[in-house]
DRENKE-923369 format. One line per field, with one value per atom (N, C-alpha, C): residue number from 1; residue in three letters; atom name; x, y, z. Coordinates in Angstrom, 2 decimals. Example, Ala and Ser with C-alpha at 12.3 -4.5 7.8 and 13.67 -1.06 7.14 Angstrom:
! DRENKE-923369
k	c(1,1,1,2,2,2)
r	c(ALA,ALA,ALA,SER,SER,SER)
a	c(N,CA,C,N,CA,C)
east	c(13.19,12.30,13.20,12.85,13.67,12.90)
north	c(-5.69,-4.50,-3.30,-2.25,-1.06,0.03)
up	c(7.80,7.80,7.80,7.08,7.14,7.87)
END
This chain:
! DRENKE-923369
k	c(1,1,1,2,2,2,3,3,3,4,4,4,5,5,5,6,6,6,7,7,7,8,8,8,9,9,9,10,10,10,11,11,11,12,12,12,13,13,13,14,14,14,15,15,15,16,16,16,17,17,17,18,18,18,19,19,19,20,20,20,21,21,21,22,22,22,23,23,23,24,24,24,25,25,25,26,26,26,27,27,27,28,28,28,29,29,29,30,30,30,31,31,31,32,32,32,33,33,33,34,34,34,35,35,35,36,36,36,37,37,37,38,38,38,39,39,39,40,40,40,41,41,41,42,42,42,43,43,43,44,44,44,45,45,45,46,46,46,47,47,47,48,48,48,49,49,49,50,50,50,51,51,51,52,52,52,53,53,53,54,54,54,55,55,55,56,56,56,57,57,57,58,58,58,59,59,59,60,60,60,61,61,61,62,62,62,63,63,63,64,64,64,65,65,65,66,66,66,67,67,67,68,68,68,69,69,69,70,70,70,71,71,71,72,72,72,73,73,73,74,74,74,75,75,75,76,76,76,77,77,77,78,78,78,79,79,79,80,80,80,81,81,81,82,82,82,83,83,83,84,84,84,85,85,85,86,86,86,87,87,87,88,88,88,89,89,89,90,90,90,91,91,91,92,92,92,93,93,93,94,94,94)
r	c(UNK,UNK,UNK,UNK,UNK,UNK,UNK,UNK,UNK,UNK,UNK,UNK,UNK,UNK,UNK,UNK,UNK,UNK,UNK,UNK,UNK,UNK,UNK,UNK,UNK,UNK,UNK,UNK,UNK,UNK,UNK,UNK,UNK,UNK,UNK,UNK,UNK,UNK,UNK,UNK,UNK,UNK,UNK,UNK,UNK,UNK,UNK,UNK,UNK,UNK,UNK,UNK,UNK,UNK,UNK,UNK,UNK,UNK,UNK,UNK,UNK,UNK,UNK,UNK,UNK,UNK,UNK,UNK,UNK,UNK,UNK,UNK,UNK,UNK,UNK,UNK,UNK,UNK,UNK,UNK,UNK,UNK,UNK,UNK,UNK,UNK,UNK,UNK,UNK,UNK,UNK,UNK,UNK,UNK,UNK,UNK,UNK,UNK,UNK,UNK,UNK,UNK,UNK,UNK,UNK,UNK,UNK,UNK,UNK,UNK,UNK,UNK,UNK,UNK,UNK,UNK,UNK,UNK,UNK,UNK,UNK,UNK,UNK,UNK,UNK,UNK,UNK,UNK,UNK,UNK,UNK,UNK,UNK,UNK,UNK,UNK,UNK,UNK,UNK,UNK,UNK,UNK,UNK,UNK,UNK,UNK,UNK,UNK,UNK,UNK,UNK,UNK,UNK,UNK,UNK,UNK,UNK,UNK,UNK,UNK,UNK,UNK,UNK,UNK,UNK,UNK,UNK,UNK,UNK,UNK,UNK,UNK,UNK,UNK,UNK,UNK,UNK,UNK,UNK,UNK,UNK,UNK,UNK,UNK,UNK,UNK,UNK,UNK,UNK,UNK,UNK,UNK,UNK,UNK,UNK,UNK,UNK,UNK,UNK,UNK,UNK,UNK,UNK,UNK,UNK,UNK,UNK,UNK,UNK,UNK,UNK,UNK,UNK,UNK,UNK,UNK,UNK,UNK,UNK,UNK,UNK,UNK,UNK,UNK,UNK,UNK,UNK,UNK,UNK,UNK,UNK,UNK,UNK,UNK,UNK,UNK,UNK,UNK,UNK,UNK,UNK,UNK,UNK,UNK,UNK,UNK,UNK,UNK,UNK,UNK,UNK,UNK,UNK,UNK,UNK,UNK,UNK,UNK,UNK,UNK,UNK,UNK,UNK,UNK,UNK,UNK,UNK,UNK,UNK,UNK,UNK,UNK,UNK,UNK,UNK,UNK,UNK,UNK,UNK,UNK,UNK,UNK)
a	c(N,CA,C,N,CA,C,N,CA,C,N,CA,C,N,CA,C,N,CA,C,N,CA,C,N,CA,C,N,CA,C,N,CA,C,N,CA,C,N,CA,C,N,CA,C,N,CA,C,N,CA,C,N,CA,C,N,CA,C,N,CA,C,N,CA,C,N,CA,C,N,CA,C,N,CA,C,N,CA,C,N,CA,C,N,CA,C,N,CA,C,N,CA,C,N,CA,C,N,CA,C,N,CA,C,N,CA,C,N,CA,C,N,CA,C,N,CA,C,N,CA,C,N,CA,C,N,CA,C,N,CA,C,N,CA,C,N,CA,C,N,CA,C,N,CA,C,N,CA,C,N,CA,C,N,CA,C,N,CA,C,N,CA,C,N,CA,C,N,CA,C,N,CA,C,N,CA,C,N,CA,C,N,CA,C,N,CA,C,N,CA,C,N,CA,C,N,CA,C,N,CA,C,N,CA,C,N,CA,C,N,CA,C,N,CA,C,N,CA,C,N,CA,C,N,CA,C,N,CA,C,N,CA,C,N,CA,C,N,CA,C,N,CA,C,N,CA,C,N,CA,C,N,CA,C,N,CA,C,N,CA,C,N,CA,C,N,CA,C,N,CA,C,N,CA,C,N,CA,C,N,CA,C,N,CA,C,N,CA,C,N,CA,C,N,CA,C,N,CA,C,N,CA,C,N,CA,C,N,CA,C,N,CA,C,N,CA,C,N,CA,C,N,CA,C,N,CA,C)
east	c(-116.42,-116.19,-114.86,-114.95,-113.41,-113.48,-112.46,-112.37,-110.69,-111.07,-109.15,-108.36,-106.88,-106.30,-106.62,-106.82,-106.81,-107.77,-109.04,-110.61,-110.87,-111.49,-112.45,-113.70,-114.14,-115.29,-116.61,-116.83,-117.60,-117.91,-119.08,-120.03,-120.14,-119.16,-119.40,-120.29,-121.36,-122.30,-122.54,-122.15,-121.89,-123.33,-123.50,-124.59,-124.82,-125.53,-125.27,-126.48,-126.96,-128.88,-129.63,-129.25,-129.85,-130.38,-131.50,-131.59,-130.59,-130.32,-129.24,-130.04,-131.17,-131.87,-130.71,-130.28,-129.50,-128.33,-128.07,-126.57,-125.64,-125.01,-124.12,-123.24,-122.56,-121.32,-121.78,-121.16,-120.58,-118.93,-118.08,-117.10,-116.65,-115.77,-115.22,-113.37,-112.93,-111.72,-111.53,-110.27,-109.63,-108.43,-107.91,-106.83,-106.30,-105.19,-104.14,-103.61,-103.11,-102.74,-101.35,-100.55,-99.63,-99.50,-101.40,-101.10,-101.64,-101.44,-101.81,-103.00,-103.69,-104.84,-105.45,-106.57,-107.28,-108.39,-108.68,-110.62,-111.37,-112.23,-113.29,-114.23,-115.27,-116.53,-117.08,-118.59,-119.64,-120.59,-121.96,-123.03,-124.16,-125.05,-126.35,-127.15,-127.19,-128.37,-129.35,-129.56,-130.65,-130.68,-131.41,-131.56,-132.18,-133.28,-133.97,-133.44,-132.39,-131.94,-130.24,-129.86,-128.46,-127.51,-127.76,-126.49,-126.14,-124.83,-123.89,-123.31,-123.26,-122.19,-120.83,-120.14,-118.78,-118.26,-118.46,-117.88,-116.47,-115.80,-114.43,-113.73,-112.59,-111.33,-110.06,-109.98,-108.34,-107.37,-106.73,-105.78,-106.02,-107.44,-107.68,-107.29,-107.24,-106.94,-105.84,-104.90,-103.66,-102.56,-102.90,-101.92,-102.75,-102.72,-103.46,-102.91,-104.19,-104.04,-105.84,-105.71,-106.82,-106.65,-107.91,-108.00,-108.92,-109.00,-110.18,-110.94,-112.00,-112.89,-114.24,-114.08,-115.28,-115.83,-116.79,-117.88,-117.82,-118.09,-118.34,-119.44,-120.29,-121.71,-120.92,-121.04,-121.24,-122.26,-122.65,-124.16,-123.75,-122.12,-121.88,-121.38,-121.90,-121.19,-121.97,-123.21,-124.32,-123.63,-123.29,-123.07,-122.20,-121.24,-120.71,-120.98,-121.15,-121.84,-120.71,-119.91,-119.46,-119.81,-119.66,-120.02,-118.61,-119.23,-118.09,-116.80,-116.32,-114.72,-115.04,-115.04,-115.69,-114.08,-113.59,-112.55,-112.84,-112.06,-111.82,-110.94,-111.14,-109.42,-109.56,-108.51,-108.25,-107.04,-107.59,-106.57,-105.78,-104.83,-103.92,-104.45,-103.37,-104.05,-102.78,-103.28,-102.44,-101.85)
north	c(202.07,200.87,201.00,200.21,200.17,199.02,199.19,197.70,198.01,197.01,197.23,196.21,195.98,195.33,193.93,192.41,191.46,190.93,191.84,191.72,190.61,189.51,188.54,187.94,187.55,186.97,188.08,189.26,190.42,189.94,190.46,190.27,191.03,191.09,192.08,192.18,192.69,192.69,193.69,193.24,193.97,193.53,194.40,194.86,194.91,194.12,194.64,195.03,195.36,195.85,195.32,193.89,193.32,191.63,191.41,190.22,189.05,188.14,187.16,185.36,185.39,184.18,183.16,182.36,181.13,181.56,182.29,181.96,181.12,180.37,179.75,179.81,180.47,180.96,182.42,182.53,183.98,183.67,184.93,184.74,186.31,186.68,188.10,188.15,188.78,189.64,190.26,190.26,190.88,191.46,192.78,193.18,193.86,193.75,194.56,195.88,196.14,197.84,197.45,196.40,195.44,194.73,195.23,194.62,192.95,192.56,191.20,190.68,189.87,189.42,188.14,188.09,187.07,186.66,185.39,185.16,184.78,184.54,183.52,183.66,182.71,182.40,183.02,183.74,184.76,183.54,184.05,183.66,184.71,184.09,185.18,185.02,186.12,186.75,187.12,187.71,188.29,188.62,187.39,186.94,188.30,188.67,189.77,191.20,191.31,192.35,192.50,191.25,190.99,191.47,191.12,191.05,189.49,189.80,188.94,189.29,188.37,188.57,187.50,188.14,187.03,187.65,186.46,186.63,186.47,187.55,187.62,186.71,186.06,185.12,185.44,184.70,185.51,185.08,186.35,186.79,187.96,187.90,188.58,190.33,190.70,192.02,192.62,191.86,192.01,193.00,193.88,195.07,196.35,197.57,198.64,199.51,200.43,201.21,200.30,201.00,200.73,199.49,198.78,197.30,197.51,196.91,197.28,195.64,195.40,194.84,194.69,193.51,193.48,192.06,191.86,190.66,190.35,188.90,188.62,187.03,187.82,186.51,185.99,184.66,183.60,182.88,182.81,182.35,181.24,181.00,178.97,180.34,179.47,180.01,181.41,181.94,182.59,183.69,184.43,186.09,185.51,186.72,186.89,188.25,188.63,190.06,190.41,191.51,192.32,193.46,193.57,194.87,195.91,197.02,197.91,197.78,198.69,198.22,199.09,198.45,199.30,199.36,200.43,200.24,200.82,199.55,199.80,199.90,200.92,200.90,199.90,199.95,199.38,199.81,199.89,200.33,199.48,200.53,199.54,199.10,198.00,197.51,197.55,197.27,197.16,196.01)
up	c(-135.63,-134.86,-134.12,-133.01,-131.87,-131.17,-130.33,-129.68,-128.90,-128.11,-127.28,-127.65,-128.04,-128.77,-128.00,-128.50,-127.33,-127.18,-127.48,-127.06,-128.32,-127.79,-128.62,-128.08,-129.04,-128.40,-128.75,-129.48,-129.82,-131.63,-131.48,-132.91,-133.49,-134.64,-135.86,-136.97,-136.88,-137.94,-139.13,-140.32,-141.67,-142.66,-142.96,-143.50,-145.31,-146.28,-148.09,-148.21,-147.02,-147.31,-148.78,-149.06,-150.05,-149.47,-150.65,-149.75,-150.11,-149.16,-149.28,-149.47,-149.82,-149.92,-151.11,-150.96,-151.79,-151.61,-150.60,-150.29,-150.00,-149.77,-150.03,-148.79,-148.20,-147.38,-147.38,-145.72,-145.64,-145.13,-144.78,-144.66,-144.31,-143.46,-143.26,-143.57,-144.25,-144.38,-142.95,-142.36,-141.71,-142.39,-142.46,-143.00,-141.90,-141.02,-140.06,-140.44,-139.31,-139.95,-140.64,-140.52,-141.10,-142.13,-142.97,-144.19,-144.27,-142.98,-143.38,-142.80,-144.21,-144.31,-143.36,-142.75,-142.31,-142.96,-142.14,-143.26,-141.79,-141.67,-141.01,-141.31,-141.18,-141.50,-140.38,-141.41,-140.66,-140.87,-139.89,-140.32,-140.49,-141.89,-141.77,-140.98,-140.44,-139.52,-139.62,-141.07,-141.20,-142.70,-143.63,-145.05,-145.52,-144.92,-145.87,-146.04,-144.54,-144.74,-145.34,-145.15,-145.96,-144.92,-143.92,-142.72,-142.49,-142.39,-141.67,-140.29,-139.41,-138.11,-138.56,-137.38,-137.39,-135.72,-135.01,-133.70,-133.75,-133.12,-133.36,-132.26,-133.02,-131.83,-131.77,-130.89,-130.50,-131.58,-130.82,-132.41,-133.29,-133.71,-134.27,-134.96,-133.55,-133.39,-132.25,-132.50,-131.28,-131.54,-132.40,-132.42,-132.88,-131.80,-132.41,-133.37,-134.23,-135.60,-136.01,-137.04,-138.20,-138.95,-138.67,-139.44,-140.34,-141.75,-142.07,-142.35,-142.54,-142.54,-143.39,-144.01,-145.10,-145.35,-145.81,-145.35,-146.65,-147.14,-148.61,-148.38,-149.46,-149.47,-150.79,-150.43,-151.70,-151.86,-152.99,-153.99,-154.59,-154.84,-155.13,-156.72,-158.06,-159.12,-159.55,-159.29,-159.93,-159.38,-157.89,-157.42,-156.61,-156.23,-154.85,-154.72,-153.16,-152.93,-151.55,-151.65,-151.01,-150.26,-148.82,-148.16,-148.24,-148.56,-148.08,-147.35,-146.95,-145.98,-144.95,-143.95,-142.78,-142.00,-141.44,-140.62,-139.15,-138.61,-137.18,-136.07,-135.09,-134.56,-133.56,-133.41,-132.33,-131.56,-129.79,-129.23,-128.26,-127.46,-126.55,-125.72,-125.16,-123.48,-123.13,-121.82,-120.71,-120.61)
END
């Protein structure tokens, strides 16, 4: 994954290839190459296959290096289900 530092408004879709039926919330982690953490709310896209999107906003990604990025389903008290850490760069602008 990439992107140019600045850019919002693009749909990140993370994947637990499980099904997500009684979910509860989705939600995405942003982590900076700075260490510091973001959240926002995803939505599911696609229950049977256990994707989430999260359209990205500004701010988000305003300094380049490697962000990494990870999606978390909540089920209320019964599961919470985590995707991998997908990282992405991001580069300069002008």
């Amino acid at each position: 994954m990439s992107m140019i530092q600045g850019t919002y408004g693009v749909s990140l879709e993370l994947a637990l290839n499980t099904d997500l039926t009684g979910a509860t919330a989705a939600q995405v982690i942003i982590e900076s190459p700075a260490n510091v953490r973001t959240e926002g709310v995803a939505a599911i896209t696609d229950v049977a296959n256990g994707v989430i999107t999260y359209t990205t906003k500004d701010g988000d990604f305003m300094h380049d290096g490697k962000y990494s990025v990870q999606g978390v389903v909540d089920f209320g008290a019964t599961k919470k289900l985590k995707t991998k850490i997908a990282i992405l760069t991001v580069g300069k602008s002008l």
